[in-house]
C-alpha positions as CSV (number, residue, x, y, z in Angstrom):
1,X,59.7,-82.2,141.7
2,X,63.3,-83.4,141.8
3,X,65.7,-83.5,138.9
4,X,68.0,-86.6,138.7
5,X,71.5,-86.5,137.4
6,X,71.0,-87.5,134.5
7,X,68.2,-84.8,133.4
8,X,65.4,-86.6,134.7
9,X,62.7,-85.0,136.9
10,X,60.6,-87.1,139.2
11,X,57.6,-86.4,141.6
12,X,53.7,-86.0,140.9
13,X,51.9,-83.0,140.2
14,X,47.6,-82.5,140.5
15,X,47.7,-86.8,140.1
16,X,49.5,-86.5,136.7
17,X,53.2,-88.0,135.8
18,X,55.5,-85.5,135.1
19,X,58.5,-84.5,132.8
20,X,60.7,-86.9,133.1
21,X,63.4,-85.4,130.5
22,X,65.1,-82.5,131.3
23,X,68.3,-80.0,130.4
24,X,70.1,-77.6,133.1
25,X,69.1,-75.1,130.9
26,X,65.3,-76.0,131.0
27,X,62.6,-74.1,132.9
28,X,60.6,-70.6,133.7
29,X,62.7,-67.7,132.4
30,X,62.2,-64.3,130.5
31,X,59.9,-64.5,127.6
32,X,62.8,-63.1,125.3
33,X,65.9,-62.8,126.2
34,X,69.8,-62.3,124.5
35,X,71.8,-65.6,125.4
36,X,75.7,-64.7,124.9
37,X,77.9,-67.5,123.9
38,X,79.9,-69.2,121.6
39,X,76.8,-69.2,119.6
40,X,74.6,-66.1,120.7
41,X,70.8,-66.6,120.4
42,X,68.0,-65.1,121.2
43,X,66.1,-67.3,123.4
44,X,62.4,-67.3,123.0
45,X,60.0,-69.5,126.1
46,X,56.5,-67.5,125.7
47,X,53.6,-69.4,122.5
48,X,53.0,-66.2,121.4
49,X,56.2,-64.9,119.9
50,X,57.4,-68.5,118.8
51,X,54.2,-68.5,116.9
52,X,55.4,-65.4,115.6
53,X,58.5,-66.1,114.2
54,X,57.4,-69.7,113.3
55,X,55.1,-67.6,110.9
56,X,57.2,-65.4,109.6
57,X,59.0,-67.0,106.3
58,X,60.1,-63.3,105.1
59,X,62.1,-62.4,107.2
60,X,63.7,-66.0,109.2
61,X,65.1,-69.0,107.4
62,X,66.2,-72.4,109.1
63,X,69.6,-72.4,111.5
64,X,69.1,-75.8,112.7
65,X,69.7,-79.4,111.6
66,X,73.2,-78.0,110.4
67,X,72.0,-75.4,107.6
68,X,74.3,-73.1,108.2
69,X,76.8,-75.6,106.8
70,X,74.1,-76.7,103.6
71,X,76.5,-76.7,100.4
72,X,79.5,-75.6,101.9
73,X,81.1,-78.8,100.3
74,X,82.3,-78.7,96.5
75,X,79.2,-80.4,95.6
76,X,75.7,-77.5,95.4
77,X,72.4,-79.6,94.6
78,X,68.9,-78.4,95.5
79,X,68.3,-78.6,98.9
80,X,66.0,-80.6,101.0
81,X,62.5,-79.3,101.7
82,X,63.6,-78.9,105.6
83,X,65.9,-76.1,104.1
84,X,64.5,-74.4,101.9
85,X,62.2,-71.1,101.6
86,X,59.8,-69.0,99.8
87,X,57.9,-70.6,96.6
88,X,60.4,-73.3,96.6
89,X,59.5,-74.9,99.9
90,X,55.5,-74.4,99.0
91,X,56.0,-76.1,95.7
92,X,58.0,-78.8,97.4
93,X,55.2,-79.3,99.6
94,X,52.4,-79.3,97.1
95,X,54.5,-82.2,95.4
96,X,54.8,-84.2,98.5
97,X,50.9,-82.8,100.3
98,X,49.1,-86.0,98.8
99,X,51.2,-88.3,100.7
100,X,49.9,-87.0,104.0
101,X,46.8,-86.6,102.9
102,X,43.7,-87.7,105.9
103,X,42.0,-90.3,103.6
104,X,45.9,-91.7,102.5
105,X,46.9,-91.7,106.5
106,X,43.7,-93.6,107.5
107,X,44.1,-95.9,104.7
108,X,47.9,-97.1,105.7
109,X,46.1,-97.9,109.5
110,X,45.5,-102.0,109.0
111,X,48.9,-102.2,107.6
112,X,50.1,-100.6,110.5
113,X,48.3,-102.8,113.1
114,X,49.7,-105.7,111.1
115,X,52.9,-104.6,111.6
116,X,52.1,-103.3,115.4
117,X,51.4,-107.2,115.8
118,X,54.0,-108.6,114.1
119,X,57.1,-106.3,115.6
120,X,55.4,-106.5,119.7
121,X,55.4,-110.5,119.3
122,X,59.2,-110.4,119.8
123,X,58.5,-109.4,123.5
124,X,58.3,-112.9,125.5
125,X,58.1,-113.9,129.6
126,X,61.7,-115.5,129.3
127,X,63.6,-112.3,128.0
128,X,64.6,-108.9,128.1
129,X,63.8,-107.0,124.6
130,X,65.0,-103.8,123.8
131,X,62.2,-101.5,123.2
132,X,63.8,-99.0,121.4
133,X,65.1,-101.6,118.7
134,X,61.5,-102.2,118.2
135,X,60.4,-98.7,118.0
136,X,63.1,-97.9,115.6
137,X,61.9,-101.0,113.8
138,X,58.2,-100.0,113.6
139,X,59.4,-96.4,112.5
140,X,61.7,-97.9,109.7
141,X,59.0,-100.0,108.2
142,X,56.2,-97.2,108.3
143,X,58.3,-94.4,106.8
144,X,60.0,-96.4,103.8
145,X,56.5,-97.2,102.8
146,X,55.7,-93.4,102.5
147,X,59.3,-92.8,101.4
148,X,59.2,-95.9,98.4
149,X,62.1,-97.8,99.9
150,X,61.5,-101.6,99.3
151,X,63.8,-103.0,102.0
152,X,61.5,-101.4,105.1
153,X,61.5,-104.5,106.9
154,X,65.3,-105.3,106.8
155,X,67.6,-105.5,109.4
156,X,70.7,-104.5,107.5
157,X,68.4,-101.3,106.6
158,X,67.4,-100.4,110.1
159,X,71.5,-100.9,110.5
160,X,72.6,-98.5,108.3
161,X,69.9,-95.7,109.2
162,X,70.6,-96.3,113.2
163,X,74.6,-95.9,112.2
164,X,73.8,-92.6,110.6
165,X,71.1,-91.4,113.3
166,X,73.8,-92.5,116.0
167,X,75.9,-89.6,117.3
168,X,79.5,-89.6,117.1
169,X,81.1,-91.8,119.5
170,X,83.1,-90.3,122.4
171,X,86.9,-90.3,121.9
172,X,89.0,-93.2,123.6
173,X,85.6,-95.1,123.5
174,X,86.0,-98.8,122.7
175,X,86.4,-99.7,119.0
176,X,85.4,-95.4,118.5
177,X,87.5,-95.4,115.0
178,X,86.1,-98.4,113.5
179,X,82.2,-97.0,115.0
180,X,83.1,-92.9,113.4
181,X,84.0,-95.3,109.9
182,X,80.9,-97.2,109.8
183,X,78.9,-93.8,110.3
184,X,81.0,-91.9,107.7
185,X,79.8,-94.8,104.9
186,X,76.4,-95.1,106.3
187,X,74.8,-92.3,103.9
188,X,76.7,-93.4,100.9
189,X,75.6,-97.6,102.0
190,X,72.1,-96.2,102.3
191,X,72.0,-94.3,98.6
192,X,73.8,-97.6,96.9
193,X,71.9,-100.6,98.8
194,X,68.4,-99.3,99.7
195,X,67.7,-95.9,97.5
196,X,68.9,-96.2,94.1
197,X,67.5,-100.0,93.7
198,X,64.2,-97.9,94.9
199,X,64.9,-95.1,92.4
200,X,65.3,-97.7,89.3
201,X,62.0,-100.0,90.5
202,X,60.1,-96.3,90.7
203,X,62.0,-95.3,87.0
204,X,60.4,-99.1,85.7
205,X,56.7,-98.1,87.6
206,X,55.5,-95.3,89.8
207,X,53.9,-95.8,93.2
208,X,52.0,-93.5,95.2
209,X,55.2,-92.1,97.5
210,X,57.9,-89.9,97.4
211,X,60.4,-91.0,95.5
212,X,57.8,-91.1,92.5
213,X,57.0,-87.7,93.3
214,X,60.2,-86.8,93.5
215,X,61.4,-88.2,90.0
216,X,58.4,-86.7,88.2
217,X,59.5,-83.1,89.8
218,X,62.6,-83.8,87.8
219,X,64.9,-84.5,90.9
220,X,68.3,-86.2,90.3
221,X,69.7,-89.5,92.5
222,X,71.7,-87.5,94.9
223,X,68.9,-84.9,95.4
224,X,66.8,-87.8,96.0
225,X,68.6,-89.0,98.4
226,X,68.9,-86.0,100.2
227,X,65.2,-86.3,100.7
228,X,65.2,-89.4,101.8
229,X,67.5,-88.9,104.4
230,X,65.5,-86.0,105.5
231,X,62.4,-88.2,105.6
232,X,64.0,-90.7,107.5
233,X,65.1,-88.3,110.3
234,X,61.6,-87.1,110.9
235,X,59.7,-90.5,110.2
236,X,62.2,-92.5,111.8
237,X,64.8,-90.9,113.9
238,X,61.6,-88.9,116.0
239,X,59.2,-90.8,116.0
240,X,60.7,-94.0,117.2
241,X,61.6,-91.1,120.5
242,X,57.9,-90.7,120.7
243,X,56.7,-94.1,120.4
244,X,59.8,-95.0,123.6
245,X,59.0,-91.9,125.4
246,X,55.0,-92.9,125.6
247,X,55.3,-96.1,127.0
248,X,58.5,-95.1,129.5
249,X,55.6,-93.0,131.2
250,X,53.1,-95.4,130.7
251,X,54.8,-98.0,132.5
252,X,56.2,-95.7,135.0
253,X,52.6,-94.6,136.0
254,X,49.8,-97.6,136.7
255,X,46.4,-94.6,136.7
256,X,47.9,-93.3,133.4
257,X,48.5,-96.8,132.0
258,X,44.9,-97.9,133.1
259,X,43.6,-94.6,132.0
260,X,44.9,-95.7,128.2
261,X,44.0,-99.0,128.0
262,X,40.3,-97.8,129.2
263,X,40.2,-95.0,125.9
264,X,39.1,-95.3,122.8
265,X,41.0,-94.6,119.7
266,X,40.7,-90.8,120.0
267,X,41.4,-91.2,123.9
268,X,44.6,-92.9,123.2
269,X,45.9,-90.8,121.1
270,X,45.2,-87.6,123.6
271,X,47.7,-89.9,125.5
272,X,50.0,-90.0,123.2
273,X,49.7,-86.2,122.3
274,X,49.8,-85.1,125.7
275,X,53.0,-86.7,126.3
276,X,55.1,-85.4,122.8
277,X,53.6,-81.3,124.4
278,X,55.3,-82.6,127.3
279,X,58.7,-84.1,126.1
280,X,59.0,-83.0,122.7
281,X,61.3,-84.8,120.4
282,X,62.9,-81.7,119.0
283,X,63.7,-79.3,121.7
284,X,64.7,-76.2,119.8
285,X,63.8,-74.6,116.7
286,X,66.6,-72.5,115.4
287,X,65.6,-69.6,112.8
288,X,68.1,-67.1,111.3
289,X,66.5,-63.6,110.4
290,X,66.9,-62.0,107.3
291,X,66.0,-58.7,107.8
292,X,65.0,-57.2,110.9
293,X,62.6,-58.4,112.8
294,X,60.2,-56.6,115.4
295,X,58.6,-59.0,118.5
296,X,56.1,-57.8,120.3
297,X,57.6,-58.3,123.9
298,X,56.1,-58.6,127.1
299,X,57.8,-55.5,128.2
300,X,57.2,-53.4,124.9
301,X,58.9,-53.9,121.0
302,X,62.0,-56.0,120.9
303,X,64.0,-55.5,117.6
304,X,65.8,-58.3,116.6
305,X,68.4,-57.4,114.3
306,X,68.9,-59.1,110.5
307,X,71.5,-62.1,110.9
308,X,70.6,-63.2,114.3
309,X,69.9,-66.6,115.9
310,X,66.8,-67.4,117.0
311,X,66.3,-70.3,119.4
312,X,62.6,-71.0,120.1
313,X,62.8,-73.2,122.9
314,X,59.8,-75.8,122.4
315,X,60.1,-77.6,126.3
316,X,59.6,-74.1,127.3
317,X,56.8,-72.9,124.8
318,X,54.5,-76.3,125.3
319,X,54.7,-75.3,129.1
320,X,53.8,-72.0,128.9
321,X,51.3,-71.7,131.4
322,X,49.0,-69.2,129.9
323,X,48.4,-72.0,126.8
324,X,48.1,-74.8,128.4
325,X,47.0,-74.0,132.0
326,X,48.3,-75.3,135.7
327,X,51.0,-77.7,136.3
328,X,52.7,-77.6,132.4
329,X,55.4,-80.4,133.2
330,X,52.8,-82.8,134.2
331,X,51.2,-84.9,132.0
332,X,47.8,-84.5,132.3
333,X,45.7,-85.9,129.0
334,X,42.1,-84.3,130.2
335,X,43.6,-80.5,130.2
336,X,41.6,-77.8,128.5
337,X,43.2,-75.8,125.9
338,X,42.3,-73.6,123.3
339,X,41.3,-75.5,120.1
340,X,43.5,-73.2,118.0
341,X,46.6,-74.1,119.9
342,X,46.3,-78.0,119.6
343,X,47.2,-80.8,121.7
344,X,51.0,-80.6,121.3
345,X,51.1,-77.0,121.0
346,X,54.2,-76.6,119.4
347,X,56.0,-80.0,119.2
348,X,55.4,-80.6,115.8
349,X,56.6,-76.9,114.8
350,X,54.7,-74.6,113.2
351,X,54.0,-72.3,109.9
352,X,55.7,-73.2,106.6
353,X,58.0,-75.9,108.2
354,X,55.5,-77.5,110.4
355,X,56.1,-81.4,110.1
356,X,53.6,-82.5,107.3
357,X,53.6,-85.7,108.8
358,X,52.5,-85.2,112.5
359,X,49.1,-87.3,111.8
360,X,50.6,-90.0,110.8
361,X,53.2,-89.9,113.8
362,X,50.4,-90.2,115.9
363,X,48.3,-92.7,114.6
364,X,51.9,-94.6,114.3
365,X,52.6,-93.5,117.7
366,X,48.7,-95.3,119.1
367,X,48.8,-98.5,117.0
368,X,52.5,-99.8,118.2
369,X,51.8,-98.5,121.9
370,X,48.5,-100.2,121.8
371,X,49.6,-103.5,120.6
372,X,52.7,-103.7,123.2
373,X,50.6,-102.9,126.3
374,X,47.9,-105.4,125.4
375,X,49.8,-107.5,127.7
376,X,51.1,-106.8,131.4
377,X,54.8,-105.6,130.5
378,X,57.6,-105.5,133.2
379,X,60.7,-103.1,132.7
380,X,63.9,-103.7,133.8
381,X,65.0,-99.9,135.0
382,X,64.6,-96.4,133.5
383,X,66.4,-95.9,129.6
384,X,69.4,-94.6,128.8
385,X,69.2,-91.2,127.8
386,X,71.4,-89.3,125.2
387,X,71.4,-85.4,124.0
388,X,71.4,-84.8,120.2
389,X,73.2,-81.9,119.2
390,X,71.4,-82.0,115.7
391,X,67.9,-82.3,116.6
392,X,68.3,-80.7,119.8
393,X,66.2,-83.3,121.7
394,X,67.2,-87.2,123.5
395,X,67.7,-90.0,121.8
396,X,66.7,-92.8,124.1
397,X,68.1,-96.5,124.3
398,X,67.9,-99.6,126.2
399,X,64.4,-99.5,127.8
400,X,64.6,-103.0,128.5
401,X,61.1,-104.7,128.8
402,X,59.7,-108.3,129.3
403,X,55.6,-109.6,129.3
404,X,54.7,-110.6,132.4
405,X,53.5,-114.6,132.6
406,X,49.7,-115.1,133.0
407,X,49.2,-117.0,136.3
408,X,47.6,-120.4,135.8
């Protein structure tokens, strides 16, 4: 296996793909370990202490996604339900369970494939389309339905949420003021021209999504739209990753393509699953203790003392070999793992916090990727990839793709 300059690793492992994202910082390493720094962690690689901290709400809270700057500003409100703890996460939860619900997920799936259909038939023989821009439009459209947003399908939406998402540009980059402005208003655009005509329509009559749930929990505007930015960034900003990181490998490797088209629906999603264990869309969990916290090492009891930075490193954890077997970087749908652990092992987090949406990311995930490689596709070269500081995983762009013509 070879690793590219820009993070990518190449080579074939046991007949599988393999990773194809990777940091310098990625690979085998001590199970626990102190990482000094600007920002000193503890760095955790092993399944069975991640679990263990995952699923330890007393004593950790959340240190990524930028809490440890929540409410620093003049303005407090109630935090989103990424953020918060204890009884006031589980009630936030129970408000927002029925949305996720299996009979509510299954019942969204002809919509979906309707909108599979309808987003894919922008790909034509004459042109290069960017997939991502479709991904991120599938992902809009899916997640404002759950969310209650009206204006899913349009494109001035999908603008404003992808000006948000974007990270900042780099200094001395063309037009980089005017780019850092139009991110600084995207949040306050958003809440005025897409959440509060939602909030009044839901005010008027409720629908079954969470901006009704969220009004008849007694939230205010702003705190709505705290939620709904928080939504967005794990219905939108990660899945739309997913959904470009499936069909990179797909149309990187012709047995694992033929091997998806040839599945049924619970095949194709093994596909699917297999690749998120591999390149998970969030790359780090960050937890902060609260008291003092006792791991059971490899090597004996480590004590991790109260205020410290945990950093349970996921590309690490979904490759730990004694969960999911031989060759851990390679994508290989068929392997046998525990049914406890699950397909992704740890990709869609775990405990309190894991994401109560990962069913319908992967149902999402199936029903685009299945509808774009109904056809022979052609790419025009690997995607750009970025690293995001904020969800610790890659953002990917500019996976240019094209149907190949039918002879005759």
């Amino acid at each position: 296996m070879t690793t590219t300059a820009d993070g990518q690793t190449q080579g074939a492992t046991a007949g599988c793909p393999v990773r194809k994202l990777a940091q310098p910082d990625d690979g085998s390493g001590p199970a626990i370990e102190q990482v000094a720094g600007e920002r000193p962690r503890w760095r955790i690689r092993s399944y069975a202490l991640a679990r263990a901290v995952l699923r330890h709400p007393e004593g950790t809270r959340q240190a990524g996604f930028g809490a440890d700057s929540l409410n620093e500003g003049p303005v407090h409100i109630r935090p989103p339900i990424l953020y918060v703890e204890g009884e006031v996460h589980h009630a936030q939860r129970r408000a927002a369970a029925h949305l996720f619900a299996p009979r509510v997920v299954a019942g969204y799936r002809e919509w979906m494939q309707a909108t599979a259909d309808r987003v894919v038939a922008q790909v034509r023989t004459d042109r290069w389309t960017d997939l991502t821009a479709l991904t991120m439009e599938m992902a809009v459209e899916v997640t404002s339905r759950v969310i209650g947003l009206d204006h899913g399908g349009s494109p001035r939406m999908r603008g404003r949420l992808q000006e948000f998402f974007a990270p900042p540009p780099r200094p001395g980059a063309p037009f980089a003021g005017a780019r850092e402005a139009l991110r600084n208003t995207a949040v306050l655009r958003f809440f005025l021209l897409d959440v509060k005509p939602a909030i009044r329509a839901r005010r008027r009559r409720r629908g079954d999504d969470l901006i009704s749930a969220l009004i008849d929990a007694g939230y205010t505007d702003l705190e709505i739209l705290t939620e709904c930015v928080t939504y967005a960034a794990a219905g939108m900003a990660t899945t739309r990753e997913l959904m470009a990181a499936a069909v990179w490998h797909l149309l990187d490797d012709d047995a694992l393509r033929a091997r998806y088209r040839a599945a049924d629906r619970d095949g194709r999603v093994a596909v699917v699953e297999e690749v998120l264990r591999v390149e998970p869309v969030v790359g780090h969990l960050l937890r902060r203790t609260t008291a003092p916290l006792t791991l059971d090492g490899p090597d004996g009891p480590v004590e991790v003392p109260a205020g410290a930075l945990i950093d349970v490193d996921l590309r690490a954890v979904n490759a730990d070999e004694g969960i999911v077997g031989a060759d851990p970087d390679a994508v290989c749908p068929a392997r046998t793992m525990s049914r406890a652990v699950g397909p992704v092992v740890l990709a869609f987090g775990d405990g309190h916090h894991r994401c109560p949406g990962a069913p319908l990311a992967s149902m999402e995930t199936e029903i685009f990727v299945s509808a774009l490689l109904r056809d022979d596709l052609a790419a025009a070269g690997p995607p750009r990839v970025r690293w995001n500081e904020v969800s610790q995983g890659y953002d990917l762009t500019a996976l240019r793709v094209r149907r190949v013509p039918v002879p005759g």
